[in-house]
CHARMM internal coordinates of N, CA and C (Angstrom, degrees):
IC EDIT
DIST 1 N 1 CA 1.4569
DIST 1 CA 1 C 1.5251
ANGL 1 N 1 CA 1 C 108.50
DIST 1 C 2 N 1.5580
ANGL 1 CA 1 C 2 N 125.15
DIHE 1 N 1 CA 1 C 2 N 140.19
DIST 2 N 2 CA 1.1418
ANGL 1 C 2 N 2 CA 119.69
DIHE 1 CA 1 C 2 N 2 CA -151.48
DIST 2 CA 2 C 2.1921
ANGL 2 N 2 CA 2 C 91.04
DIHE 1 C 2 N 2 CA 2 C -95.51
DIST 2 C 3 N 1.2136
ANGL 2 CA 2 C 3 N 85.98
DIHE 2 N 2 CA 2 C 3 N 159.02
DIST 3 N 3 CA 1.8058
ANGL 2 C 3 N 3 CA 88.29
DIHE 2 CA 2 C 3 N 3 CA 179.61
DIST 3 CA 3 C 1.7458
ANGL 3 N 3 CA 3 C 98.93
DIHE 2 C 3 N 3 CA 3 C -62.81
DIST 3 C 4 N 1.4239
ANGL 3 CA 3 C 4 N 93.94
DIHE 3 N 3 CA 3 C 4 N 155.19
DIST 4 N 4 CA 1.8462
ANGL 3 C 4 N 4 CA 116.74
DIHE 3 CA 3 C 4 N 4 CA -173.34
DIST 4 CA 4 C 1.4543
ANGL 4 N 4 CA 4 C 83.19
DIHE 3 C 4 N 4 CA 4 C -109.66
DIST 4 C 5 N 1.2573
ANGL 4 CA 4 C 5 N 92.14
DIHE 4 N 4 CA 4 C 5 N 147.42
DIST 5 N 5 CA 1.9638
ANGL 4 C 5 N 5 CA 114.04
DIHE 4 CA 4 C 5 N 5 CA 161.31
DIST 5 CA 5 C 0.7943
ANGL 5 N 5 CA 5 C 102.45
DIHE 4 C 5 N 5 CA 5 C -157.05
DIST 5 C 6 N 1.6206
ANGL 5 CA 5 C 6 N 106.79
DIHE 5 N 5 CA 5 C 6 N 160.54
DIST 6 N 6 CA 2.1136
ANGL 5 C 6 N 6 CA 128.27
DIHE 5 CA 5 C 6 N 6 CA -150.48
DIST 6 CA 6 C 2.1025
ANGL 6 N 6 CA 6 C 76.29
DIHE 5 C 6 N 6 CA 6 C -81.47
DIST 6 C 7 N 1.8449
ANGL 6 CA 6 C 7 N 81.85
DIHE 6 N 6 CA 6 C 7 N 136.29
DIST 7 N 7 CA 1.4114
ANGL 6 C 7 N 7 CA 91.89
DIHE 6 CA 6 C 7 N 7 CA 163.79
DIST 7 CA 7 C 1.2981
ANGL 7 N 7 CA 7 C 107.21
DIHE 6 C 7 N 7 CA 7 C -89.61
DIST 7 C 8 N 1.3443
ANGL 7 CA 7 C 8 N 148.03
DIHE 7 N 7 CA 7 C 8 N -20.36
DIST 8 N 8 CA 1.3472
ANGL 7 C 8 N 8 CA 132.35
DIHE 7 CA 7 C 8 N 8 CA -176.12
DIST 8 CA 8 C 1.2665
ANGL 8 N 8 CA 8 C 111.38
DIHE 7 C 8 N 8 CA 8 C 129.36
DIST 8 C 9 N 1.1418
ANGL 8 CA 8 C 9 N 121.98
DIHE 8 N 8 CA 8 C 9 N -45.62
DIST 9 N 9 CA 1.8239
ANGL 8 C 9 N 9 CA 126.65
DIHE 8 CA 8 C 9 N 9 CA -157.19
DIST 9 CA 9 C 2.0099
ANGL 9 N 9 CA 9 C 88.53
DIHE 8 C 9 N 9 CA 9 C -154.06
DIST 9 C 10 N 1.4018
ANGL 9 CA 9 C 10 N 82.60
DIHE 9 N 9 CA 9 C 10 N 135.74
DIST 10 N 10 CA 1.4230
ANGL 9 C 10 N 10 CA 117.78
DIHE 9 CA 9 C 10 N 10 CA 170.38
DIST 10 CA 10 C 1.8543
ANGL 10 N 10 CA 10 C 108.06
DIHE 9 C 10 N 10 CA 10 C 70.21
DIST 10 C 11 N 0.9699
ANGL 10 CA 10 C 11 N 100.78
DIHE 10 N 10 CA 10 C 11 N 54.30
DIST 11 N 11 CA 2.0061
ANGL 10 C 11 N 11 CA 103.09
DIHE 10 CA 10 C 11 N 11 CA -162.43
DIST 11 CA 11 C 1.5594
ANGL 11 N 11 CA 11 C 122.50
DIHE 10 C 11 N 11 CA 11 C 7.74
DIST 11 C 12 N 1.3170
ANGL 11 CA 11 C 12 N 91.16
DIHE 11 N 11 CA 11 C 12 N 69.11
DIST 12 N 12 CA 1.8469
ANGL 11 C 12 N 12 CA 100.94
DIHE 11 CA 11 C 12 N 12 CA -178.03
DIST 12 CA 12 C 1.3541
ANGL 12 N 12 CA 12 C 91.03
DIHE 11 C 12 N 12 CA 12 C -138.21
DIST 12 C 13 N 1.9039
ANGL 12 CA 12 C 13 N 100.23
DIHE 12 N 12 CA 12 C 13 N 144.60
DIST 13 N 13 CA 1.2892
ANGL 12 C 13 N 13 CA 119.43
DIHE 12 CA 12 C 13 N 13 CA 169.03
DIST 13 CA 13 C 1.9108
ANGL 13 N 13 CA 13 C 110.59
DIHE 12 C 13 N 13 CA 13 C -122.70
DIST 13 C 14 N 1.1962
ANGL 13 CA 13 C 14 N 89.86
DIHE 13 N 13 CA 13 C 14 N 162.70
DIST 14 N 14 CA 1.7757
ANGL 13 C 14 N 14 CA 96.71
DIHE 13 CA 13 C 14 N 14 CA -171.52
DIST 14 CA 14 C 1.3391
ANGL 14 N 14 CA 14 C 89.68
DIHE 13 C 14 N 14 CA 14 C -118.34
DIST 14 C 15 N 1.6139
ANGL 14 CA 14 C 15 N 101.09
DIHE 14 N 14 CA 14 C 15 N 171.43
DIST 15 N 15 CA 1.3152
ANGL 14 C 15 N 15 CA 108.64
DIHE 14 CA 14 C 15 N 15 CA 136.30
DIST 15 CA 15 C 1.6218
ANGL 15 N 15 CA 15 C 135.84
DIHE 14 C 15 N 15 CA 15 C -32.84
DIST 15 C 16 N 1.6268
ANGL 15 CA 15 C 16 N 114.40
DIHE 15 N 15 CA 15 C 16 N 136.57
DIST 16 N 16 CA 1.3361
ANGL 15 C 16 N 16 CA 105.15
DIHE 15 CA 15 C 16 N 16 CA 161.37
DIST 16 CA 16 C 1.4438
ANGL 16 N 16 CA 16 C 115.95
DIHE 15 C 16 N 16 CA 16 C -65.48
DIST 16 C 17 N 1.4871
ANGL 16 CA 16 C 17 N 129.57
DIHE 16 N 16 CA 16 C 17 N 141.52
DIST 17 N 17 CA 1.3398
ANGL 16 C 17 N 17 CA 147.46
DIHE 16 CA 16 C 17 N 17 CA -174.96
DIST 17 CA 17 C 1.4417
ANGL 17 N 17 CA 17 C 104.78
DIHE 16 C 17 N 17 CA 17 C 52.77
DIST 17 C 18 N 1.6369
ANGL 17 CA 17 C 18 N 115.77
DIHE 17 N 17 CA 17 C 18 N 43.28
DIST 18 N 18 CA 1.5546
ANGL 17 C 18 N 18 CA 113.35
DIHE 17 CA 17 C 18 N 18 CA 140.60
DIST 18 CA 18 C 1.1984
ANGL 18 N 18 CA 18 C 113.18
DIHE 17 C 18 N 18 CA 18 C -73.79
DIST 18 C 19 N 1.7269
ANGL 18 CA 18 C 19 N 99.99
DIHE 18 N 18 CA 18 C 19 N 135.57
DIST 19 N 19 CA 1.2813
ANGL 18 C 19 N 19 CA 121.80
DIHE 18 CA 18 C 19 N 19 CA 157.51
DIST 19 CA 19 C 1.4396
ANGL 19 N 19 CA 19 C 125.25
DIHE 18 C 19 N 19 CA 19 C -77.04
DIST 19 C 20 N 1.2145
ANGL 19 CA 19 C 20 N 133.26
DIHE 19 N 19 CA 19 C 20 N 139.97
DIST 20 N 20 CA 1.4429
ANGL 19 C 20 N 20 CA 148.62
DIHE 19 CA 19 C 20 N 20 CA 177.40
DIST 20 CA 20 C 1.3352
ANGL 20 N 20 CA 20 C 128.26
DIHE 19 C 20 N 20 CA 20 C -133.41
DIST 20 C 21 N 1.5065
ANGL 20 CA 20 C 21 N 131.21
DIHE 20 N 20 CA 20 C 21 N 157.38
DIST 21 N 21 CA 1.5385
ANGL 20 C 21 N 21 CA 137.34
DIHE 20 CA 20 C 21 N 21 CA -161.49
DIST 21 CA 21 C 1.8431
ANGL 21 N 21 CA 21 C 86.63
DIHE 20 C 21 N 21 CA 21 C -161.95
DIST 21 C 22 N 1.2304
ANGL 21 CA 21 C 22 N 101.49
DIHE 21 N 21 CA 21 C 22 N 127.56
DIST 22 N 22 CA 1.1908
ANGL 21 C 22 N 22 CA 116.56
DIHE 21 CA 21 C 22 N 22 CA 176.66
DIST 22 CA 22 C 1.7681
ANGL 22 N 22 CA 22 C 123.33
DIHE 21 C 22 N 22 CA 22 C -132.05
DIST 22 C 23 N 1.1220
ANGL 22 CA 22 C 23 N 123.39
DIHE 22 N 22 CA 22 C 23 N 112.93
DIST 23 N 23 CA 1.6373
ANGL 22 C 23 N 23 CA 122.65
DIHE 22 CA 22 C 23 N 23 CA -168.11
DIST 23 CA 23 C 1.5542
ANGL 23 N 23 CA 23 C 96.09
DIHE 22 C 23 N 23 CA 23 C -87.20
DIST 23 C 24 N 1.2265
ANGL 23 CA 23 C 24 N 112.65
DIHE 23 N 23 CA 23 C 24 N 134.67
DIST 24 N 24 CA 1.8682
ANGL 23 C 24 N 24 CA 121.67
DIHE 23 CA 23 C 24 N 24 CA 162.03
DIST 24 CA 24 C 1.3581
ANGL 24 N 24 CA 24 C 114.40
DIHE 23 C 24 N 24 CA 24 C -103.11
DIST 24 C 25 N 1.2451
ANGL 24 CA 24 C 25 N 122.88
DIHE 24 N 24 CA 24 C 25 N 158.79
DIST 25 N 25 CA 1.3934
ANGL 24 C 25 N 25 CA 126.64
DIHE 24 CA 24 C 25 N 25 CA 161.93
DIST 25 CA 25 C 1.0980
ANGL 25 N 25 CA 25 C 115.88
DIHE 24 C 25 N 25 CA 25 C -105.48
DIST 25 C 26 N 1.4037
ANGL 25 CA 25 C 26 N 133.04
DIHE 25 N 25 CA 25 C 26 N 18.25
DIST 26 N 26 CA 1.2775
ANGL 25 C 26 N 26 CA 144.43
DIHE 25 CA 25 C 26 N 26 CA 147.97
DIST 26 CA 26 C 1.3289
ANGL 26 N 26 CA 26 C 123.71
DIHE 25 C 26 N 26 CA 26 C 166.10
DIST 26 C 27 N 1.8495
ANGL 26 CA 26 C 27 N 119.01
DIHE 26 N 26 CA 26 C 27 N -176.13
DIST 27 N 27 CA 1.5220
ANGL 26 C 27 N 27 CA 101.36
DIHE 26 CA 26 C 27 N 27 CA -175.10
DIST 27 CA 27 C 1.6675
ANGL 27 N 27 CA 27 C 127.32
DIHE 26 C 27 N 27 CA 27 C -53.77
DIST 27 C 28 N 1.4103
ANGL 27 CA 27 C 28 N 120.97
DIHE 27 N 27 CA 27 C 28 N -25.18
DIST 28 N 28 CA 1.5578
ANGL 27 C 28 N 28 CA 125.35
DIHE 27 CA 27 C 28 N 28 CA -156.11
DIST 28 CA 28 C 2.3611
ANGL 28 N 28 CA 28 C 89.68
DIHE 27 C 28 N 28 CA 28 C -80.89
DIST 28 C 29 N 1.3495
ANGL 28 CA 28 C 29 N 74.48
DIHE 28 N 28 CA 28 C 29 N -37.53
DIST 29 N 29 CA 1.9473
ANGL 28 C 29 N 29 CA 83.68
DIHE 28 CA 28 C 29 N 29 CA -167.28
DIST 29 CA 29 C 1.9794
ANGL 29 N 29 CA 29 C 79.17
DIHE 28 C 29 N 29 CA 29 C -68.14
DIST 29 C 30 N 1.2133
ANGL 29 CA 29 C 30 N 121.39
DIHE 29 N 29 CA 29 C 30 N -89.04
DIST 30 N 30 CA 1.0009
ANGL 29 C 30 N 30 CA 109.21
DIHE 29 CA 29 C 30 N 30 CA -163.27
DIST 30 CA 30 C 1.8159
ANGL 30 N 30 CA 30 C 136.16
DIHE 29 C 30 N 30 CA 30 C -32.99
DIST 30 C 31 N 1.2646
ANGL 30 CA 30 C 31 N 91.60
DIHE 30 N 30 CA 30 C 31 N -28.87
DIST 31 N 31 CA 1.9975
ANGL 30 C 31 N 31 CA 95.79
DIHE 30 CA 30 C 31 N 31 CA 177.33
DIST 31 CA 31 C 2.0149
ANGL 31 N 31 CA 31 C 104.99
DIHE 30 C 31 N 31 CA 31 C -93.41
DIST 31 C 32 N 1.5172
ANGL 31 CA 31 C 32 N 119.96
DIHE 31 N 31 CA 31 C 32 N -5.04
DIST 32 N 32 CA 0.7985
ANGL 31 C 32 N 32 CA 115.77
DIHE 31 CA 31 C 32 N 32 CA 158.22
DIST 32 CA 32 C 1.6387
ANGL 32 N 32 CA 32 C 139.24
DIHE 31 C 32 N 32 CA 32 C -90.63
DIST 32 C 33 N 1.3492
ANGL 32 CA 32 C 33 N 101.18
DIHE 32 N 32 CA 32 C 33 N 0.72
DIST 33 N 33 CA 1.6664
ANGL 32 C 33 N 33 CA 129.65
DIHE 32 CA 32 C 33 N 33 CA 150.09
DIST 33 CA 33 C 1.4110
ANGL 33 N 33 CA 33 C 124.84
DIHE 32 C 33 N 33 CA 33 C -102.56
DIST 33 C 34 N 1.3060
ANGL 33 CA 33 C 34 N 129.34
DIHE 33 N 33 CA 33 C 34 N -26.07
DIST 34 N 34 CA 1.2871
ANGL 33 C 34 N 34 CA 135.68
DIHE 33 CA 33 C 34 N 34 CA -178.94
DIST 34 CA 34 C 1.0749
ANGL 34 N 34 CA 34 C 113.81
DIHE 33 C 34 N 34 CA 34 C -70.68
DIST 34 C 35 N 1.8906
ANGL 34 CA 34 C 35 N 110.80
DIHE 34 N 34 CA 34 C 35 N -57.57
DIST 35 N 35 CA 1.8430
ANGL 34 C 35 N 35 CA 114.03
DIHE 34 CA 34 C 35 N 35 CA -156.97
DIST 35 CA 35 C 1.4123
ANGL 35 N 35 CA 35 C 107.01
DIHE 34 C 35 N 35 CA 35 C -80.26
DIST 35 C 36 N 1.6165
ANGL 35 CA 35 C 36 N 114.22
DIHE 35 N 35 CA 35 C 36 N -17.81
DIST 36 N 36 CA 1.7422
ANGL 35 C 36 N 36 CA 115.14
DIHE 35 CA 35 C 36 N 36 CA -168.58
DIST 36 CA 36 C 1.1231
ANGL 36 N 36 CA 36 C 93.31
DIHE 35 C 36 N 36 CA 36 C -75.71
DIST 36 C 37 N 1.8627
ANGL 36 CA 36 C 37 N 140.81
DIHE 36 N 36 CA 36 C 37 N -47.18
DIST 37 N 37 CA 0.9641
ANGL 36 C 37 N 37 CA 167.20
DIHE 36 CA 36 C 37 N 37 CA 162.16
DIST 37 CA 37 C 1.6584
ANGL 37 N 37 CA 37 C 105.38
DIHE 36 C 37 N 37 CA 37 C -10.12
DIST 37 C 38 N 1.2943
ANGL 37 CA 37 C 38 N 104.63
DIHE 37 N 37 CA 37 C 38 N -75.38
DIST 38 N 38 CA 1.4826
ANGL 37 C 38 N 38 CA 120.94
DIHE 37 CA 37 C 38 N 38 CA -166.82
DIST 38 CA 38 C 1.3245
ANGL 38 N 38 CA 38 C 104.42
DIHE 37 C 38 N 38 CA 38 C -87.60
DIST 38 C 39 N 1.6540
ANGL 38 CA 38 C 39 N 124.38
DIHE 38 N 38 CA 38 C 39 N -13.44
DIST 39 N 39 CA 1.6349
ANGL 38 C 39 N 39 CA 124.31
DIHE 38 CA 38 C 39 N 39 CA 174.29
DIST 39 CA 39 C 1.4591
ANGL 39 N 39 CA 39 C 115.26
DIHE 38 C 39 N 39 CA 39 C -84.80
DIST 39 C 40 N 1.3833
ANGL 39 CA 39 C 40 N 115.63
DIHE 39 N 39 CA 39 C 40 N -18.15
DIST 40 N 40 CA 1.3620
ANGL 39 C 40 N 40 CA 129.19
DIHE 39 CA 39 C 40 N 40 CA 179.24
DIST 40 CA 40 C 1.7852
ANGL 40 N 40 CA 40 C 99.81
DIHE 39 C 40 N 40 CA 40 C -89.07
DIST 40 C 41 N 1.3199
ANGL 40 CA 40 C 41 N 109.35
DIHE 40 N 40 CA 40 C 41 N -42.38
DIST 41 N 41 CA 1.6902
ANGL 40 C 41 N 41 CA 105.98
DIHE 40 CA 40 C 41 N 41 CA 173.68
DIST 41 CA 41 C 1.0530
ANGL 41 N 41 CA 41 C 131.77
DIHE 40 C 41 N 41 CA 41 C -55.43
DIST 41 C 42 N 1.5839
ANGL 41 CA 41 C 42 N 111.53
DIHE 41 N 41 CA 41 C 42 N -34.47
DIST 42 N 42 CA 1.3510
ANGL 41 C 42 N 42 CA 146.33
DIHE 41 CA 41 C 42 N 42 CA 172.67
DIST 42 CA 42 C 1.5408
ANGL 42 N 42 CA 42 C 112.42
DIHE 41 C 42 N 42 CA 42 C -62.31
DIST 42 C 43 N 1.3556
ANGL 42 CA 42 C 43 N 125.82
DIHE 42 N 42 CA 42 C 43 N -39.71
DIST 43 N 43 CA 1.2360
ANGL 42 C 43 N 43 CA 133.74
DIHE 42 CA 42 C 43 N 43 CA -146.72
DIST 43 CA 43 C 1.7012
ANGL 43 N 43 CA 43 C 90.69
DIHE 42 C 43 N 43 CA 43 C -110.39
DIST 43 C 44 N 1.2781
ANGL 43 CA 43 C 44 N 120.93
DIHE 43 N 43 CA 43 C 44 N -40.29
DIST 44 N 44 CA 1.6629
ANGL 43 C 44 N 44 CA 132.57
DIHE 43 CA 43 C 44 N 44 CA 179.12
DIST 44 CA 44 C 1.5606
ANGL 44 N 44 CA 44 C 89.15
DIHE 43 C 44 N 44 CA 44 C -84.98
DIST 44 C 45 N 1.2618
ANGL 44 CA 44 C 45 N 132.99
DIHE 44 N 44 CA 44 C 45 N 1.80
DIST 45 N 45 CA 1.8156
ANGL 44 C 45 N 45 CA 114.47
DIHE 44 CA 44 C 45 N 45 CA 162.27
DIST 45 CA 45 C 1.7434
ANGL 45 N 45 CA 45 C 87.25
DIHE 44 C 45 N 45 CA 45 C 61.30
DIST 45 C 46 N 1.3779
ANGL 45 CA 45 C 46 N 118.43
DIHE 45 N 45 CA 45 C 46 N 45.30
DIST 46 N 46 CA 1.6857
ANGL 45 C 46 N 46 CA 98.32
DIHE 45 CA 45 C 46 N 46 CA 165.43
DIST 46 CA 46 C 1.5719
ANGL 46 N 46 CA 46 C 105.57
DIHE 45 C 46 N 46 CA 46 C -97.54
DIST 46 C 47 N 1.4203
ANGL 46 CA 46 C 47 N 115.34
DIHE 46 N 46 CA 46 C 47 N -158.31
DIST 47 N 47 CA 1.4433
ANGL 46 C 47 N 47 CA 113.43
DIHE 46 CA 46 C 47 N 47 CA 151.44
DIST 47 CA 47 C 1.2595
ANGL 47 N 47 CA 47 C 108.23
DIHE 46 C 47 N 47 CA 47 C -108.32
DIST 47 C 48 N 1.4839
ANGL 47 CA 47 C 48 N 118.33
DIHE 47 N 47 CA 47 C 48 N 163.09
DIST 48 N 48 CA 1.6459
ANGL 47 C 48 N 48 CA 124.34
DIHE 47 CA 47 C 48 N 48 CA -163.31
DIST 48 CA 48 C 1.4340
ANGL 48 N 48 CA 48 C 87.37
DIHE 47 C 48 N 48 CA 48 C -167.27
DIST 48 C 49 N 1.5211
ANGL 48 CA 48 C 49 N 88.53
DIHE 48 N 48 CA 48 C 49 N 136.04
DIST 49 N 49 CA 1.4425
ANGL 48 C 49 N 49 CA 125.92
DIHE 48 CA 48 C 49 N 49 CA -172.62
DIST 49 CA 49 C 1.7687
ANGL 49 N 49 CA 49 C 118.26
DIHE 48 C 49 N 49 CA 49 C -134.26
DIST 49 C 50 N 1.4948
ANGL 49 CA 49 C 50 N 91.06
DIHE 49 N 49 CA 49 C 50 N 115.20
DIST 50 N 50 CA 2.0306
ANGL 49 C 50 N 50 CA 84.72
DIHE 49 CA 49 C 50 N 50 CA -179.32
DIST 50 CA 50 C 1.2969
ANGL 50 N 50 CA 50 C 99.18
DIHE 49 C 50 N 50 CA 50 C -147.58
DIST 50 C 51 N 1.2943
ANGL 50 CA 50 C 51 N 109.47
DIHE 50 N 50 CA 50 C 51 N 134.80
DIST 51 N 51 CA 1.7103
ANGL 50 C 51 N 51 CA 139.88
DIHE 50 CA 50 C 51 N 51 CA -159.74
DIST 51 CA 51 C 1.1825
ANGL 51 N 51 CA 51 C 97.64
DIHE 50 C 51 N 51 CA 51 C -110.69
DIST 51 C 52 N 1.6124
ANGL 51 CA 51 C 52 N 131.18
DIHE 51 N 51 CA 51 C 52 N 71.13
DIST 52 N 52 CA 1.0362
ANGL 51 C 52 N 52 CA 123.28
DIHE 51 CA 51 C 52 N 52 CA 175.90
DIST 52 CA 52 C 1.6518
ANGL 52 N 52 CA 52 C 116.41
DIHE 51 C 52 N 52 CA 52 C -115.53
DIST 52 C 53 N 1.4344
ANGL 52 CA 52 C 53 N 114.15
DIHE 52 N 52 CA 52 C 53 N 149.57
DIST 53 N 53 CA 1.7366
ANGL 52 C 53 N 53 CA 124.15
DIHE 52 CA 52 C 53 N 53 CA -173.29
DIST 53 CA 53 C 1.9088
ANGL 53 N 53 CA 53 C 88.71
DIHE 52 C 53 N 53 CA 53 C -67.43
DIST 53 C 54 N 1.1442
ANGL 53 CA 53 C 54 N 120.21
DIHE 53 N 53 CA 53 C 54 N -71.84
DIST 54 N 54 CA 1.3349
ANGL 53 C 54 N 54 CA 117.71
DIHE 53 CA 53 C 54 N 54 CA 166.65
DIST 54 CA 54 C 1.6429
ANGL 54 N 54 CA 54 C 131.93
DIHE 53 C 54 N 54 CA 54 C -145.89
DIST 54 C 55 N 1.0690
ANGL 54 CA 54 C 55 N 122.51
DIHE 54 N 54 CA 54 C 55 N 167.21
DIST 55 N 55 CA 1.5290
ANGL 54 C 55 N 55 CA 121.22
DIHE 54 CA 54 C 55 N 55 CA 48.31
DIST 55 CA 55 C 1.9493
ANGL 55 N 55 CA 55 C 99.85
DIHE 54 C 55 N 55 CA 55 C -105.93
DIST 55 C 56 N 1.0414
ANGL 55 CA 55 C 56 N 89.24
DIHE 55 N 55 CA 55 C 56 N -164.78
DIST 56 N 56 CA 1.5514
ANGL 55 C 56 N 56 CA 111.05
DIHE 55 CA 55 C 56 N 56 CA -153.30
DIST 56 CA 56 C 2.2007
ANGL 56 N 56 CA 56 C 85.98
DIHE 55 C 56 N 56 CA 56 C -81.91
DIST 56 C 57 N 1.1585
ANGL 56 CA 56 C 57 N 95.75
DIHE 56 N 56 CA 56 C 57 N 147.99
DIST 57 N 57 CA 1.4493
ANGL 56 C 57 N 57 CA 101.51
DIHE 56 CA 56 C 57 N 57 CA -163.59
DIST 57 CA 57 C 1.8186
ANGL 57 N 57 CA 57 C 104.03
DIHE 56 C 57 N 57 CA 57 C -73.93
DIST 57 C 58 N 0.9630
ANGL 57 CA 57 C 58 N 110.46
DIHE 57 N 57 CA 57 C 58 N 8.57
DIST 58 N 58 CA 1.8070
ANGL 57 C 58 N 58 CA 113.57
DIHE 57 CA 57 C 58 N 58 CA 175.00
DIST 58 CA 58 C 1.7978
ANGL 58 N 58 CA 58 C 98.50
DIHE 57 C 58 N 58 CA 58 C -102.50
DIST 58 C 59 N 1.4037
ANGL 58 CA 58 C 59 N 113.46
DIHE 58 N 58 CA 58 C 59 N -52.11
DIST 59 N 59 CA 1.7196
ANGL 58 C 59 N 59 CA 107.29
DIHE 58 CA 58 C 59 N 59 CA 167.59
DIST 59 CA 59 C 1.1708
ANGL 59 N 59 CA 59 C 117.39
DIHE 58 C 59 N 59 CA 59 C -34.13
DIST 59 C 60 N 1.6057
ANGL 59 CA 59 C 60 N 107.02
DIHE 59 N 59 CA 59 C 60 N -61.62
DIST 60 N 60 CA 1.4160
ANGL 59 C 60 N 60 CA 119.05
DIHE 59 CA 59 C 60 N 60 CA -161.12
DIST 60 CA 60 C 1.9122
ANGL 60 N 60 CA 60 C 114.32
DIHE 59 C 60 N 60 CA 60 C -70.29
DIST 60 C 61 N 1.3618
ANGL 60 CA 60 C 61 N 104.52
DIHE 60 N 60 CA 60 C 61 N -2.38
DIST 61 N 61 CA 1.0456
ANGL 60 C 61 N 61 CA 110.90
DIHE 60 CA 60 C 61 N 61 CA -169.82
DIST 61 CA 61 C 1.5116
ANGL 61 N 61 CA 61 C 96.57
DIHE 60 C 61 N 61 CA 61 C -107.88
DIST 61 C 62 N 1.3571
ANGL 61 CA 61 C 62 N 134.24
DIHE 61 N 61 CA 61 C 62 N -65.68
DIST 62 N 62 CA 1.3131
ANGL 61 C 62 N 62 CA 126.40
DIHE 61 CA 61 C 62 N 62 CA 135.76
DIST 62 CA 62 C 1.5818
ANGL 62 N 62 CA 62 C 126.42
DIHE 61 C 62 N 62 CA 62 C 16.66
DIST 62 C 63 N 1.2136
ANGL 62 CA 62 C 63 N 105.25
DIHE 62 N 62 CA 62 C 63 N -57.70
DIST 63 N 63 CA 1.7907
ANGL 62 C 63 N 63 CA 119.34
DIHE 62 CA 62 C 63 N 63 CA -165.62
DIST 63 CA 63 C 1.9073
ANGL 63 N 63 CA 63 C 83.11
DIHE 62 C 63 N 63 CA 63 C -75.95
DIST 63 C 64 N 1.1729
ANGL 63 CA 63 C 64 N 105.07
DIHE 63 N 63 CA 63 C 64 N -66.41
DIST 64 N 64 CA 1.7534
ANGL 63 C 64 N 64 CA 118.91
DIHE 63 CA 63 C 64 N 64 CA -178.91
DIST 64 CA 64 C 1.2256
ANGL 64 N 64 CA 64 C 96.45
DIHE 63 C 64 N 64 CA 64 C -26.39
DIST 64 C 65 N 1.4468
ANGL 64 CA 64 C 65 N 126.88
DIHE 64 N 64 CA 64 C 65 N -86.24
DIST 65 N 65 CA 1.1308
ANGL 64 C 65 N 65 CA 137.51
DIHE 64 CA 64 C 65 N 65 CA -160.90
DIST 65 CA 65 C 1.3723
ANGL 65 N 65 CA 65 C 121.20
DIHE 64 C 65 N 65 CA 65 C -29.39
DIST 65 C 66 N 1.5590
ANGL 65 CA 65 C 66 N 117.85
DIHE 65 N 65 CA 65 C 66 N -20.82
DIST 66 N 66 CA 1.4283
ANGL 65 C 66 N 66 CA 129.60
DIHE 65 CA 65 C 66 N 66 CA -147.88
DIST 66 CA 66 C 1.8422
ANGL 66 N 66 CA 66 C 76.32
DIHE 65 C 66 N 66 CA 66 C -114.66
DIST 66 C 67 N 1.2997
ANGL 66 CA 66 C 67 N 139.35
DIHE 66 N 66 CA 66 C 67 N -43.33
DIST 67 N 67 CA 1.4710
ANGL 66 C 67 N 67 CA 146.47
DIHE 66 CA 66 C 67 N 67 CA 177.70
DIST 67 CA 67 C 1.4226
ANGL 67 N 67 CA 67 C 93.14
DIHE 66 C 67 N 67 CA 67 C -48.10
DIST 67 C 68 N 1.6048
ANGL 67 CA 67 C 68 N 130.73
DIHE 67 N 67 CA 67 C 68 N -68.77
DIST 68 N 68 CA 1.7200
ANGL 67 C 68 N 68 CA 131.07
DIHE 67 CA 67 C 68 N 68 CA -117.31
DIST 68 CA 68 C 1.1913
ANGL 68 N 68 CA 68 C 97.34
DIHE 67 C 68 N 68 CA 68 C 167.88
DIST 68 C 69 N 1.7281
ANGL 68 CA 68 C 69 N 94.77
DIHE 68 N 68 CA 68 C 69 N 138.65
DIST 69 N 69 CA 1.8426
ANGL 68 C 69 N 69 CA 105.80
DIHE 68 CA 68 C 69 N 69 CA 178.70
DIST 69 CA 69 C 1.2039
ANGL 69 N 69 CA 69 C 106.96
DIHE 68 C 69 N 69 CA 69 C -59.46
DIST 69 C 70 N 1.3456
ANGL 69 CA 69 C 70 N 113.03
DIHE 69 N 69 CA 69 C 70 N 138.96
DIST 70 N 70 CA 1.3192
ANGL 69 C 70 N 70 CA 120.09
DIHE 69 CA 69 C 70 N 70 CA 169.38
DIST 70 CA 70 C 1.4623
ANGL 70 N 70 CA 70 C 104.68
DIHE 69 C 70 N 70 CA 70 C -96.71
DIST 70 C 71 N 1.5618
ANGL 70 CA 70 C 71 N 137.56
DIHE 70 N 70 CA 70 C 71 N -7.95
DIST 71 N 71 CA 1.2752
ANGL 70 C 71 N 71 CA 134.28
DIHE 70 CA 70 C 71 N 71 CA -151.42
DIST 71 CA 71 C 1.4231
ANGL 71 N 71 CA 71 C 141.04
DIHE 70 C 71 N 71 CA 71 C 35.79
DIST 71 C 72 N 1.5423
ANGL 71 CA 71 C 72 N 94.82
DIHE 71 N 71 CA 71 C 72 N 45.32
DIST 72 N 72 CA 1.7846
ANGL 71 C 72 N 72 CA 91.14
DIHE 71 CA 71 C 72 N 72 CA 168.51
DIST 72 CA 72 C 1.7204
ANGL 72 N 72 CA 72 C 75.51
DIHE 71 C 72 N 72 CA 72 C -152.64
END
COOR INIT
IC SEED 1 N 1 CA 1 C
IC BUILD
């Protein structure tokens, strides 16, 4: 069985190197699945990947910043 790690939002873990696709109904729904997402990836030292139209990759990093050191 492959190792589980915290997905971020709703205390559930997956597989390591599950893939995921997630639909929002808008920005507040979307950064409230995204940033826990990538702050928990961040914090487990995984890699994290998000294909998003926006916000603009300095926002979205912004929002992070307020999650987990980013170190700069």
């Amino acid at each position: 069985m492959a190792e589980q790690v915290p997905l971020g939002i709703v205390d559930a873990t997956v597989p390591r190197g599950s893939h995921m696709c997630t639909v929002f109904g808008g920005p507040a729904q979307r950064d409230g699945v995204v940033v826990p997402f990538l702050a928990e990836g961040i914090r487990s030292d995984q890699k994290c990947v998000a294909v998003l139209e926006r916000p603009a990759p300095g926002k979205l990093l912004a929002r992070l910043g307020g999650e987990v050191d980013l170190g700069h």
